[in-house]
N, C-alpha and C positions, 0 to 999 in steps of 0.2 A: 394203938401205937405199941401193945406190948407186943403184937402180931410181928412187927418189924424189928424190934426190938430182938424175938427170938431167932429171926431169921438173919439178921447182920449183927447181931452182939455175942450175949454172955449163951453162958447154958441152960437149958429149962431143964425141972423136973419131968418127967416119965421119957416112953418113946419118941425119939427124932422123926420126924418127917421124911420121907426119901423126895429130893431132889425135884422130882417131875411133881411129888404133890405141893410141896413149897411153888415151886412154877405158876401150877395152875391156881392155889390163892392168890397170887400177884397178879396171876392174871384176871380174876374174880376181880378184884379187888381193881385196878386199872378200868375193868368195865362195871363195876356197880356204884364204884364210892360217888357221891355227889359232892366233897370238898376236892377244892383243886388243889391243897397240900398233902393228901392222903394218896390220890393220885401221882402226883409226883414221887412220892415214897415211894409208891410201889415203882415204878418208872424207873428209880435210880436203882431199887434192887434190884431189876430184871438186867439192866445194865452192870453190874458188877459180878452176875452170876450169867452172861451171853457170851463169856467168853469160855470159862471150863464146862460150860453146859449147851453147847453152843445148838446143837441139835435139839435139844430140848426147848429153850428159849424161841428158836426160829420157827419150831414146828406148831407149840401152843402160843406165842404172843405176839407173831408178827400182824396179823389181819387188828390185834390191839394196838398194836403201835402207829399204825396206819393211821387209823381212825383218832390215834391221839394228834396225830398231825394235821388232820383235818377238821378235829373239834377245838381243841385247846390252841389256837390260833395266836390269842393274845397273851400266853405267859411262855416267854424266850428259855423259859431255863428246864419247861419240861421237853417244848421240844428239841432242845439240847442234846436231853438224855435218850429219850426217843431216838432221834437220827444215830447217835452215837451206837444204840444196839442193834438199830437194822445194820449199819456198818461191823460191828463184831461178826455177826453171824450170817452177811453175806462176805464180808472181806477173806481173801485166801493167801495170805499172810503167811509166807514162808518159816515156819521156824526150826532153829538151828539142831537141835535135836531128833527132829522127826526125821523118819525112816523113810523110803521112798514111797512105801504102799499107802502110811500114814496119812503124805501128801497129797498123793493120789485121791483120799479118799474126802479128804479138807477139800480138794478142788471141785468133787463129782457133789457135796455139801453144798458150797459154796453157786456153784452153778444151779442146784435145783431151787435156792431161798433166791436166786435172783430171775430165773422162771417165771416162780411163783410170781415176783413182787411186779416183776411186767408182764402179766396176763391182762392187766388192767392199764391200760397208755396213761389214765387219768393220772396214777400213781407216781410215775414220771412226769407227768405235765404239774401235777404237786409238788415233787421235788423241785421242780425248775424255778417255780414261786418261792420256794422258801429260800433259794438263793439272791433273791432280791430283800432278805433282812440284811440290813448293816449289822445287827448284833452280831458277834464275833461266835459265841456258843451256838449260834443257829447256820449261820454264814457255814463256816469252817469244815463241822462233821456234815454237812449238806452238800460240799464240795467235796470231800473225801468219800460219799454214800455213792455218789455217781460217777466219781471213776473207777470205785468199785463193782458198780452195776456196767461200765463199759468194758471193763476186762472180762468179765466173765459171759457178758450177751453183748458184744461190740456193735453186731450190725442191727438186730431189733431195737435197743436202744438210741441207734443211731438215726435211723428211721423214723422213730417217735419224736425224736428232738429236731428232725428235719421239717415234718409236717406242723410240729407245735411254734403257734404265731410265734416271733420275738424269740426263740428260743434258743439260738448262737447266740445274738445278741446282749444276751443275760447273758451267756458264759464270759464271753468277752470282755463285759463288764467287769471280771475279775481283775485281769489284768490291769486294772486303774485301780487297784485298792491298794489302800498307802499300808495297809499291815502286809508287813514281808509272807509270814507263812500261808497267809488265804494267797497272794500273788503266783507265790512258787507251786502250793499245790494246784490254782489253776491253771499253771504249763502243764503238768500232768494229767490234768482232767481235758485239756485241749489238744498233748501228745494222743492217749486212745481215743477222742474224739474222731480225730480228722484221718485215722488208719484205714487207709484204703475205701477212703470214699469220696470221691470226688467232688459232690456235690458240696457236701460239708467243707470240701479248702477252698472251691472258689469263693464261700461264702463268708467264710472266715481271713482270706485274704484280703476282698471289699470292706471286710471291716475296721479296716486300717492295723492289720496284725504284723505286718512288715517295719511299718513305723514304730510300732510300740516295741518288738520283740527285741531292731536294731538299736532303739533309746535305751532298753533295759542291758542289752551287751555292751553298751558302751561306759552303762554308769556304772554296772559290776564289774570293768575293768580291761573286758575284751579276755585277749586271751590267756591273759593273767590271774581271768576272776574264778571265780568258782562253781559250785555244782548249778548254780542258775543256769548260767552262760553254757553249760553243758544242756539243760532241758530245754534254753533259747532255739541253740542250735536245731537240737533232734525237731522239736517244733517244726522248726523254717526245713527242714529236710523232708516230715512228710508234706508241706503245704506244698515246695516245689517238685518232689521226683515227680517224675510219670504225668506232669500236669503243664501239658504245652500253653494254655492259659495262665495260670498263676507266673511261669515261667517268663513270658511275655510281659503281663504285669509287672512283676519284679525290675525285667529290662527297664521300660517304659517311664518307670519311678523314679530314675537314675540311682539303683539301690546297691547298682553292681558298683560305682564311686565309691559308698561308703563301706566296703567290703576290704578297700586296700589298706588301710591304717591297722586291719588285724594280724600283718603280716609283717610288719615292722618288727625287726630282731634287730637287736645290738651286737658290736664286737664280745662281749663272755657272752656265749649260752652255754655253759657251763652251768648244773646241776639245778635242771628243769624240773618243775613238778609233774608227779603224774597227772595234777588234776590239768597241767596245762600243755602238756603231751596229747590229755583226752581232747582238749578246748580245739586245739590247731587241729589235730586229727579230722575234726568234724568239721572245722572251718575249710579246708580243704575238700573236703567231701562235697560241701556247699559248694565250690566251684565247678567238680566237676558235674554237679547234676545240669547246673546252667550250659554246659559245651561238652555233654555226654553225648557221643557218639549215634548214641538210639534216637535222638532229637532231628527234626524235623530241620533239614542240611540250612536251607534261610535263617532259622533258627538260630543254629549253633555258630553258625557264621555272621551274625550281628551280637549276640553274646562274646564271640572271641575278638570279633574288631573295638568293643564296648572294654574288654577289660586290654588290649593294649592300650586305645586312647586315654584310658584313666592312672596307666600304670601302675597297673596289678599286675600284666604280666612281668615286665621288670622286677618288683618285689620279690616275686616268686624265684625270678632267676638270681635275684640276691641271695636267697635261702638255700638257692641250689649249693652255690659255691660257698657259702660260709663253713666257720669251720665248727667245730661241736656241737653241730644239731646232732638230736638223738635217729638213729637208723631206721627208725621206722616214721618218723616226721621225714626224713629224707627222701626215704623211700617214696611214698604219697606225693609228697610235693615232686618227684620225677613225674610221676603219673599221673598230676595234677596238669606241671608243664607241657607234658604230650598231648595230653588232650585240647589244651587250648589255642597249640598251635597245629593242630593235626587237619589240613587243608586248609588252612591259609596262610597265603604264598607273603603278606608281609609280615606277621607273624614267624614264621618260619626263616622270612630273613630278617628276622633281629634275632631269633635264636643264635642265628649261625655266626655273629658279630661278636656274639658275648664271651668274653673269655675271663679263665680263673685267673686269680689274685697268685698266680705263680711269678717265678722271675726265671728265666722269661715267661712271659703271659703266654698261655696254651690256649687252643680254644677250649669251651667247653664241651663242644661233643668228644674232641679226642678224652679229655679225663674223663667222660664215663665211656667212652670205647675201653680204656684203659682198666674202668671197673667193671665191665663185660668180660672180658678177658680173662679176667684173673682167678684160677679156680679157689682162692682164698675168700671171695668178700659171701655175703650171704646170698643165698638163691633166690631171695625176693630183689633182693639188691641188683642184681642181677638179670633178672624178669625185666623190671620197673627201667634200666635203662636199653635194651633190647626193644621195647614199648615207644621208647621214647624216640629212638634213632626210627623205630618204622614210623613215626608219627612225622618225623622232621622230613622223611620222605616222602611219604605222603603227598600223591596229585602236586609233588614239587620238582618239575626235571631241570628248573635249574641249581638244587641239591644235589640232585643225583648225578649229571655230571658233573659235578666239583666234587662228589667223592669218587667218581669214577679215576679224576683227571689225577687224583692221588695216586693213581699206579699209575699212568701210564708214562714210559722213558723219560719223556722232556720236561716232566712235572716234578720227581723225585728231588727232594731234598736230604741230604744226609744228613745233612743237621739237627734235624728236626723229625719227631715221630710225626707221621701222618693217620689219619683215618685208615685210609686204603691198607699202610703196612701194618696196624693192628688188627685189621680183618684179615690179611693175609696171615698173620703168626697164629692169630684166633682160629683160622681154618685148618690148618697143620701144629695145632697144638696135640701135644697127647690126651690132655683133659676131651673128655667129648663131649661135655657139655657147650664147651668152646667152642667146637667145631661147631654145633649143630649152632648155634647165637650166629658166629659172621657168617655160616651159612646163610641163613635166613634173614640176618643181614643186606648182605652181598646180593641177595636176589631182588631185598625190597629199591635197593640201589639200579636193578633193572626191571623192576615192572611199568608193564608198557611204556616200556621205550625203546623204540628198534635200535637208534644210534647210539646209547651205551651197548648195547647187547654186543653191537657190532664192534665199540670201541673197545671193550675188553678182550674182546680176539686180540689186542696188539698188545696187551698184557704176557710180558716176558719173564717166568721168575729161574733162579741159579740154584738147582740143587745141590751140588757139590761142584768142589775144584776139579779144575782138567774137566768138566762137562761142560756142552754147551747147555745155553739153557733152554726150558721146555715155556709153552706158553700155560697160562694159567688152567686153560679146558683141557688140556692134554694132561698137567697134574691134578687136576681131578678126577678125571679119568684112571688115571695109574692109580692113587689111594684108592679105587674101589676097583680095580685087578688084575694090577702086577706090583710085585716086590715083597721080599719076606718081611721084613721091616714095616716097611709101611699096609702090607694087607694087616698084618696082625691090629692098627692101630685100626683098620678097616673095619676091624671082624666086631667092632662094637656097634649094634643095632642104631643108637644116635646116631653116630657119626656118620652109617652109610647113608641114613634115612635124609640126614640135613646135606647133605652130598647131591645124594638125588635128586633134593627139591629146588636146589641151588641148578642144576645140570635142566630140569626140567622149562623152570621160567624160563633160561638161559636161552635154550633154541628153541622154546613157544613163539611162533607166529616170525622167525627170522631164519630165512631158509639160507644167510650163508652160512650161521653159526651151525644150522644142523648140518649143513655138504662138512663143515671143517669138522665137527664130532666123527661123520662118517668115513673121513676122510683116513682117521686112523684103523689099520683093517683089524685093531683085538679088539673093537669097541661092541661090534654088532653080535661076534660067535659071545664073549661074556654076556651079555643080554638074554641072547638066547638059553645059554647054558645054566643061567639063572634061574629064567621062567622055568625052564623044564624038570627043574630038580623038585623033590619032593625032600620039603626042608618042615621042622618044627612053624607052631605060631608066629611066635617073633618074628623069622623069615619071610614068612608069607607075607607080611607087611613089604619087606626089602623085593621080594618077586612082582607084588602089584606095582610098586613105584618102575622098578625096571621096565615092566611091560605100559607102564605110562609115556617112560621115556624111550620106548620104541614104536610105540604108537606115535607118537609127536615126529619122530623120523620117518614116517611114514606119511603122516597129514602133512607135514611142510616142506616135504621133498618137493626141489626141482629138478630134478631128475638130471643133475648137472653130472654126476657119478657112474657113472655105464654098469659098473660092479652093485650097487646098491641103487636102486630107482625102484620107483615105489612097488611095480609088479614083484620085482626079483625081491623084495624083501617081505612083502605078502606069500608069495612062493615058500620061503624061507620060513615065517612063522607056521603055514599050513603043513611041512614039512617034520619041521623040528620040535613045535609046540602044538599044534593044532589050533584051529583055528576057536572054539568051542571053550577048549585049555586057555586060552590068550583071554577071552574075555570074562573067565570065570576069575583068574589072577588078577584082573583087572577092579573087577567089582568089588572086589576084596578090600579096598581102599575105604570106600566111602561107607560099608557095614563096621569098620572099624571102631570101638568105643571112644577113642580118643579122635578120631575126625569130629562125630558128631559133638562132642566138648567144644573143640577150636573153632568148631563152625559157626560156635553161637555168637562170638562177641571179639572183637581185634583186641584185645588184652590179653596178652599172654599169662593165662594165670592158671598155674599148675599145683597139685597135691605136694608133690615130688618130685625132683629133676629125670630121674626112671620114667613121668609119665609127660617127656617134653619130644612129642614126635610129631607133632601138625601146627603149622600156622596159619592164622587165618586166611589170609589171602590164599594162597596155597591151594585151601580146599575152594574158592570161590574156581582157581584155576581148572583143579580135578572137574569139579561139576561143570564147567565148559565145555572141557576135551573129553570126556569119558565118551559120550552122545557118541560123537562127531570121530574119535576114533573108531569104536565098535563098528559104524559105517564104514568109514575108511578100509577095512581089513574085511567086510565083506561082501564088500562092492567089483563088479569083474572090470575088465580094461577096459568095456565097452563102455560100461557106464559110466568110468571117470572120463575116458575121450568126450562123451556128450558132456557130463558137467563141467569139464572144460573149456570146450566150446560155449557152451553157458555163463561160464564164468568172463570169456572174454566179454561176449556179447554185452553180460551186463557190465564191466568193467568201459566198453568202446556207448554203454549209454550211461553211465555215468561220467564219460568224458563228456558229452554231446549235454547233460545237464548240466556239468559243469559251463561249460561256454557259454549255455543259454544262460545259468544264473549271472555269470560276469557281465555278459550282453544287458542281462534287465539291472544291471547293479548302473553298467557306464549311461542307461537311459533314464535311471532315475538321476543319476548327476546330471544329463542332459536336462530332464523336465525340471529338474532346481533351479540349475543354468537360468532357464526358460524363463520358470516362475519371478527371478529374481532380474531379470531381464524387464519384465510385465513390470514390476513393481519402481523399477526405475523409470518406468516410460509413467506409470501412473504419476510418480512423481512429476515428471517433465509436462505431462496433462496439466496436474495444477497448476506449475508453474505459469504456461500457458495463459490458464484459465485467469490467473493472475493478470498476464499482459494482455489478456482483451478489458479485464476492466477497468485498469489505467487505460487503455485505449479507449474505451468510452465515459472517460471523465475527460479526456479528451475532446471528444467530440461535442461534450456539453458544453465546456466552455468556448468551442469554437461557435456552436449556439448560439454560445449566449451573445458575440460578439458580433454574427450574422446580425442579433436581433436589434443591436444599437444600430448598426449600418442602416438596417431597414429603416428605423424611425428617421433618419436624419436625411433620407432619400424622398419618404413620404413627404418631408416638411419642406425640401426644396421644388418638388413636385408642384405642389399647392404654390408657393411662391410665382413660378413659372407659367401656372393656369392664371393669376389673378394680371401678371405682367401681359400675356397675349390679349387677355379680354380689353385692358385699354386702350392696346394699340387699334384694335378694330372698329374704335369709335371717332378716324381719323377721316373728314370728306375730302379735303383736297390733296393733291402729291403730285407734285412735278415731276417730268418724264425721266428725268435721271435719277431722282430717288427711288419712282417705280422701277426702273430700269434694278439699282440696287436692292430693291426689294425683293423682283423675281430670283433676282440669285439667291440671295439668301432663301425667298422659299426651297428652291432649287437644293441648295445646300442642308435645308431641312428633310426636303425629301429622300436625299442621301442617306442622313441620317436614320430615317425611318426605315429606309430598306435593310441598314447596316440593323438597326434591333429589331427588325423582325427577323433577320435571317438567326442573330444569338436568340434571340427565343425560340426560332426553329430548333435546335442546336439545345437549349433545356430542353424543350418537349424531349429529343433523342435524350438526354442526357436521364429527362423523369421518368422516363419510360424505361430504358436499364437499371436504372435503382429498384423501379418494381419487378422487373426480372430478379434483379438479385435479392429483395426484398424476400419473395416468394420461395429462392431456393435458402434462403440462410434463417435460420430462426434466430440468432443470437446478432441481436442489434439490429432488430425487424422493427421496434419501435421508436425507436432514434431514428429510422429511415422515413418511416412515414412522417414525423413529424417535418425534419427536412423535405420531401414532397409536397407537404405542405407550405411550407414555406415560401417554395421555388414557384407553386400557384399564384400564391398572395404578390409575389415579383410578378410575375406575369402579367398578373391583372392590373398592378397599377404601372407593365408599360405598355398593356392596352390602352388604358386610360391617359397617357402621355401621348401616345397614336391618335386617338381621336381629340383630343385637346389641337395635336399641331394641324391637323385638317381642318378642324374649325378655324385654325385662325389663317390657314391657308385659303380659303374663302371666304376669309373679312376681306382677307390683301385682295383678290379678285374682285370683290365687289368695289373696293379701292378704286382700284387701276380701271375698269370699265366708270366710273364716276369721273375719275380726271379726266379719261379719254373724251368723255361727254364734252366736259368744261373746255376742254380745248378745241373743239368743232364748236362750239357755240361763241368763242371768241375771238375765230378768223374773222366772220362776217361784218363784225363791229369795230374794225381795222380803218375803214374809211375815214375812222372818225367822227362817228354816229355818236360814237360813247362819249357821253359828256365826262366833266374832269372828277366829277364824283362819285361815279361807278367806276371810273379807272381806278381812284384814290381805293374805294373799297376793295377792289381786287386784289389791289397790292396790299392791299393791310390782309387779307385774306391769305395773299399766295405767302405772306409772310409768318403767319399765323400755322400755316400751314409748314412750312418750313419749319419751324421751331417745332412744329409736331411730328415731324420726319425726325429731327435733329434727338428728340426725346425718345421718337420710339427704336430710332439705330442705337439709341444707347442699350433701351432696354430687349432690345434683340440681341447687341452684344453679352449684355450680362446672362441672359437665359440660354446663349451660348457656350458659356465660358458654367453655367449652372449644370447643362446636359453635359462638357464632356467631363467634367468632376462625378459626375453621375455614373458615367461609362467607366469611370477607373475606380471607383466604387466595386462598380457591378466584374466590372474584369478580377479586381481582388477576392469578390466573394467566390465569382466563378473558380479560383483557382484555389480557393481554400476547400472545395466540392472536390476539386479535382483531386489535391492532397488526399482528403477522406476516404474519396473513392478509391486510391491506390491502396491508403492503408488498412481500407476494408478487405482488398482482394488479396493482399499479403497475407493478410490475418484467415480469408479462406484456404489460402494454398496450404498453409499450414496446415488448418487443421485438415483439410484432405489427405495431407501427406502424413497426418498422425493416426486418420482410419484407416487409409493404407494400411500403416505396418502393422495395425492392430490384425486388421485382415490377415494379412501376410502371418502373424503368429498363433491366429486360430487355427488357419491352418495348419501351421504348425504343430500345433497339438492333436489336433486329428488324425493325423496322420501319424503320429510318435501313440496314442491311444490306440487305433486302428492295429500296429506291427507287435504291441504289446498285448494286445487281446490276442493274435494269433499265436504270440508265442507263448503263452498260459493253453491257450489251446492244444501248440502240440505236445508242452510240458505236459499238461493233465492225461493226453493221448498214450507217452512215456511213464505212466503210471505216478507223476513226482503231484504232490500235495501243494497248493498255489491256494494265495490268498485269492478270495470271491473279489467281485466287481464291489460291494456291497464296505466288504472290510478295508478294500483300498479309499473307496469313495468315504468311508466313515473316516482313514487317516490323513486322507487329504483336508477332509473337511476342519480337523483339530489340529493341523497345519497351517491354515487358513487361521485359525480361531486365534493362534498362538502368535501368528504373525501380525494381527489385525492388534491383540492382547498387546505387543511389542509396540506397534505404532503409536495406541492408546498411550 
């Protein structure tokens, strides 16, 4: 202990030690001692000397401290000191004194001890462990060791901590610890984490870092709170820029809702913190990475419909218009607005709704036209609402005619400032900054759109009293060459350059605005007389734009001008400029250093208002025309006469596509039509299908009612057999009973030819039923059982048939017996016969009598039994005949339903058939048509939907 003693205390007697050898005892001493409190001595002294000795320490005792971290496991407080000195002496810690070279060489330090310390990944996969102590001394400097090890080796270490199992997951853990300062400095250790590496934010956003980062902003106050809420921010900014994934994510979460309550300002904002200038600064930033422009357009276009439906974008326009935000929160929040509303069209019309808390109420874009204008506010200020007007126009042409509509005659209001007149004051202001803003303005008010282009031709403005007035293209024209006045305001490189680019969009692709450009005869010799001079740099800018916009008077000419058509102005440049000269002024454009700036990104964002001469679109325009003019100017008459013929030809087959498209558009309403036609007759099927099986609960019960008749016709049947057989056990019958007997058989026989001929008449009637039986499936067994039936009748009035013949030859044998008895009782007339064989006769013929008297009765009743039987039989037959009608109705029907079925397949055949041909001659015309395959796959999920629908 006196060792330590000498080295952190008093003074010893003789020579001092130098530095490096006091080091290297500590560090002996660290590797030899076997007490783990001697060790720690030494530990804590290496640590109180790693920072003025920092090279020393890291060079002899860092592979010691290592190893203290992997042996001394279980006492918290050496590795404490331990982590804390690899952090000294890899940490690169600005201090306030040092020089630049100093720092320099602290840094090139700092980077080789952390080299060193990840040569070995383990060493790192160690550290990551030892951030899973809760101890505070081990936790803390182990959190602070490794975002010093990411600053100085970001991606090696990031690498390691990607492949090492579990090893986000531990960081993240940070974030849940209830001591503030491990919390905080884990945003920082999660800020260089996730720098520029992708894999590391998707994986740290899965880890619920969204959730936690937006709890910790809210309970530090939002954007009220403090430097947290400032490292929250920067966080959430590398997790989402440039990460179309986490970005999505975010959406998905609904995390853009909780975004709007950070935007909420009150009436005083009056004397804002800086710390919460920085908070909203970034908060803002946040927005716009979510609806930045660079973002994949589906994208930014469910981001920007997400923050109106939440009303965030309202908020934001609340902030626009308040009063004492500080200028540069304004600023942003303009830039924030543009962007959110920057191609979408309902977005863009709630912009245009919103007006400032003035009296009277203004809109809001006139008050920042108003601070576009004004060569007083600041030049971000400025930028930021220029941004914002080309945002609002943006892919919006019902914007842009309603700023159009602001100049023209029958729209003017005097009363009132409009858009339109502060872009006109802005374009003939002296300021050229001005000029060059409603320039560029004014142009984004006509990109691609032929009908403003064209409406601004009726744009009339009054240069002075006693003149008439000129129209707008014509004083554009003038400011850039004629008048001493106004060339002088000319002769400033912005202004002609925003001039030009305003003149250029103007009669791009609208060939009456270019006949009226040409129309003025000083437009074309200036042009020329431009290109041809041989002017300083700056110029040479103003000669390329020139020969742009006589290139454009050449390509969109229709030769409607006899003086200027497009040879005679080819003529003209091979002439006056040559032709070689024209395109080298031309090229000159897009080699320009500030093209290539503007080219990159639609935010107007400049060094210095000096270096404001391109905008973006602009140059999307140049790189269009540049091609296609260079052609243009040196292409002969022959060869535009042929690509004009060309051009028609393809114009007369883009008609003839067009028609076929409108053709297959009115035949897929047709096969809707159709299909929806099909689905009501399905309907009408079941229905149908419905009234045949009420119709055959019908015929059951008629069945069933046939089958009581039956029974009750068998049982009088039988009655009838039992009554004939008595009568035929009759010997005697007087000549006039026989006489009434034959009649009545007589009358029976009637009868019998009368039901054979109605059983003739079933048979026909059995035998059609199995005709139709045979062609109809549906109630083919309800038919045979009624054939059945109509058998079973048959048979028992067979049986009825042969019963009345039998007793039709009792009466016969009858009547041949009487006839006997009366020849055998003439002879005995002499009165041979004594009185006792007379007596017997008469008791006989009377006996006899009484059995005539008996069986006329019972002939009556089996009379009066048969014709009850026939109206039976006549009721059944007519409930057949019923059936039978309302079987064959129920056929027509459905014939008349496969008919139209018929009739509509063809129909479709024939609408498939005209439609394969005209994909045929489509595909033949070179136009791209869905396959058989791809219609059949949408019909089929047509079907599906429809079917889905009914379910």
């Amino acid at each position: 202990m006196n060792f330590f003693r000498g080295v952190m205390g008093g003074q010893a007697a003789g020579p001092q030690p130098t530095e490096a050898e006091t080091i290297q005892k500590l560090c002996d001493r660290v590797a030899s001692s076997t007490l783990l409190e001697d060790r720690r001595d030494a530990v804590r002294a290496l640590k109180s000397l790693s920072k003025k000795y920092r090279m020393e320490v890291g060079t002899q005792a860092m592979d010691h401290l290592i190893n203290i971290l992997q042996t001394d496991r279980s006492d918290s407080e050496i590795l404490g000191y331990a982590l804390d000195t690899l952090y000294n002496i890899i940490c690169n810690d600005e201090e306030e004194e040092q020089d630049e070279a100093a720092q320099k060489q602290a840094d090139d330090l700092g980077a080789q001890f952390t080299e060193k310390f990840v040569q070995d990944p383990e060493h790192v996969t160690l550290l990551l462990t030892m951030l899973e102590e809760f101890d505070f001394h081990v936790r803390w400097p182990g959190v602070k060791l490794l975002t010093a090890l990411l600053k100085n080796q970001g991606v090696q270490v990031q690498g390691i901590i990607l492949v090492s199992p579990m090893g986000v997951s531990r960081l993240m853990d940070l974030l849940a610890d209830s001591r503030e300062v491990i919390r905080n400095d884990g945003l920082l250790l999660l800020q260089q984490l996730t720098k520029s590496n992708a894999a590391i934010q998707k994986i740290v956003a899965f880890e619920n870092a969204f959730e936690r980062l937006l709890d910790i902003i809210t309970e530090e106050g939002s954007s009220d709170g403090g430097i947290v809420v400032e490292d929250c921010l920067l966080l959430l900014l590398n997790l989402l820029k440039n990460n179309s994934s986490n970005q999505n994510f975010f959406k998905e979460g609904s995390y853009i809702q909780r975004m709007k309550p950070w935007f909420e300002v009150g009436d005083d904002n009056s004397g804002w913190s800086a710390q919460k200038v920085t908070n909203l600064h970034l908060m803002l930033q946040l927005v716009r990475v979510m609806v930045s422009p660079v973002n994949s357009p589906g994208a930014t276009a469910s981001c920007q419909k997400s923050m109106y439906q939440c009303g965030l974008l309202q908020q934001l326009c609340t902030i626009l218009m308040a009063t004492g935000v500080p200028a540069d929160i304004l600023t942003e929040t303009i830039n924030t607005v543009s962007e959110v509303i920057r191609g979408s069209q309902v977005n863009q019309d709630y912009f245009a709704s919103v007006n400032a808390p003035s009296n009277p109420p203004r809109p809001a874009i006139v008050v920042l036209l108003i601070s576009m204008v004004n060569d007083r506010q600041p030049f971000v200020l400025r930028c930021a609402v220029l941004y914002c007007f080309q945002c609002f126009l943006y892919k919006n042409q019902k914007g842009q005619g309603e700023i159009v509509a602001t100049l023209l005659p029958s729209t003017i209001d005097a009363n009132s400032i409009s858009a339109g007149q502060l872009l006109c004051g802005g374009l003939f202001s002296p300021d050229s900054l001005s000029n060059w803003c409603a320039a560029v303005a004014l142009a984004h008010a006509l990109q691609d759109n032929l009908t403003q282009k064209e409406q601004l031709l009726r744009v009339q403005l009054a240069t002075s009293l006693g003149k008439p007035p000129v129209s707008l293209l014509q004083q554009c024209t003038n400011i850039l060459s004629q008048g001493d006045k106004i060339a002088r305001r000319g002769s400033k490189v912005q202004t002609r350059v925003g001039l030009l680019m305003l003149l250029c969009t103007w009669i791009s692709n609208c060939p009456i605005a270019v006949t009226h450009f040409l129309h003025n005869q000083e437009n074309v010799p200036f042009l020329t007389a431009q290109i041809s001079e041989n002017l300083g740099e700056d110029e040479r800018l103003v000669q390329g734009l020139c020969a742009l916009l006589l290139g454009i008077c050449i390509y969109y000419n229709d030769n409607s001008l006899e003086n200027y058509t497009k040879e005679k102005l080819k003529q003209l440049i091979e002439k006056r400029i040559g032709k070689e000269n024209f395109v080298e002024k031309l090229g000159f454009i897009t080699k320009h250093e500030l093209y290539s700036r503007a080219a990159q990104k639609p935010q107007p964002v400049f060094p210095s208002p000096e270096q404001m001469l391109f905008d973006h679109e602009f140059t999307k325009l140049i790189k269009e025309l540049e091609g296609v003019i260079t052609k243009a100017v040196h292409k002969s008459s022959e060869e535009e006469k042929k690509e004009e013929e060309v051009k028609k030809t393809l114009e007369q087959h883009d008609n003839i596509v067009t028609q076929y498209k409108e053709l297959i558009r009115e035949q897929d309403a047709q096969i809707q039509e159709l299909k929806e036609q099909v689905k009501s007759m399905s309907s009408q099927n079941e229905q149908m299908q419905a009234t045949v099986t009420q119709q055959l609960s019908q015929i059951q019960q008629h069945k069933d009612q046939y089958n009581i008749l039956k029974l009750k016709l068998g049982k009088e049947n039988q009655s009838q057999s039992n009554s004939q057989g008595d009568g035929s056990q009759l010997n005697g019958l007087q000549t006039e009973e026989l006489t009434q007997l034959r009649e009545e058989v007589e009358e029976l026989r009637k009868q019998h030819t009368l039901l054979q001929t109605q059983l003739g008449d079933k048979d026909a009637l059995i035998n059609t039923l199995r005709s139709q039986t045979a062609e109809s499936s549906a109630g083919g067994s309800e038919n045979t059982e009624l054939l059945k039936e109509l058998e079973a009748l048959r048979s028992q009035v067979q049986s009825q048939s042969a019963e009345i013949n039998q007793m039709k030859t009792e009466r016969q044998e009858l009547l041949r017996r009487a006839e006997a008895a009366t020849s055998d009782a003439v002879p005995s007339s002499d009165g041979s016969l004594d009185a006792a064989k007379m007596a017997e006769l008469e008791s006989r013929l009377a006996a006899q009598t009484t059995e005539t008297e008996r069986l006329k009765e019972e002939a009556k009743k089996s009379s009066e039994g048969r014709a009850e039987l026939e109206q039976q039989l006549a009721s059944a037959t007519s409930t057949v005949a019923i059936l039978q009608t309302e079987k064959a109705k129920l056929q027509t029907e459905v014939q008349e339903s496969k008919k139209e079925q018929d009739d509509l397949l063809m129909l479709l055949a024939d609408q498939d058939q005209k439609i394969h041909s005209l994909k045929q001659r489509l595909k033949d015309l070179g136009e791209t048509v869905e396959d058989e395959d791809d219609l059949d796959a949408r019909d089929q999920t047509d079907d599906d939907e429809e079917d889905e629908d009914e379910d």
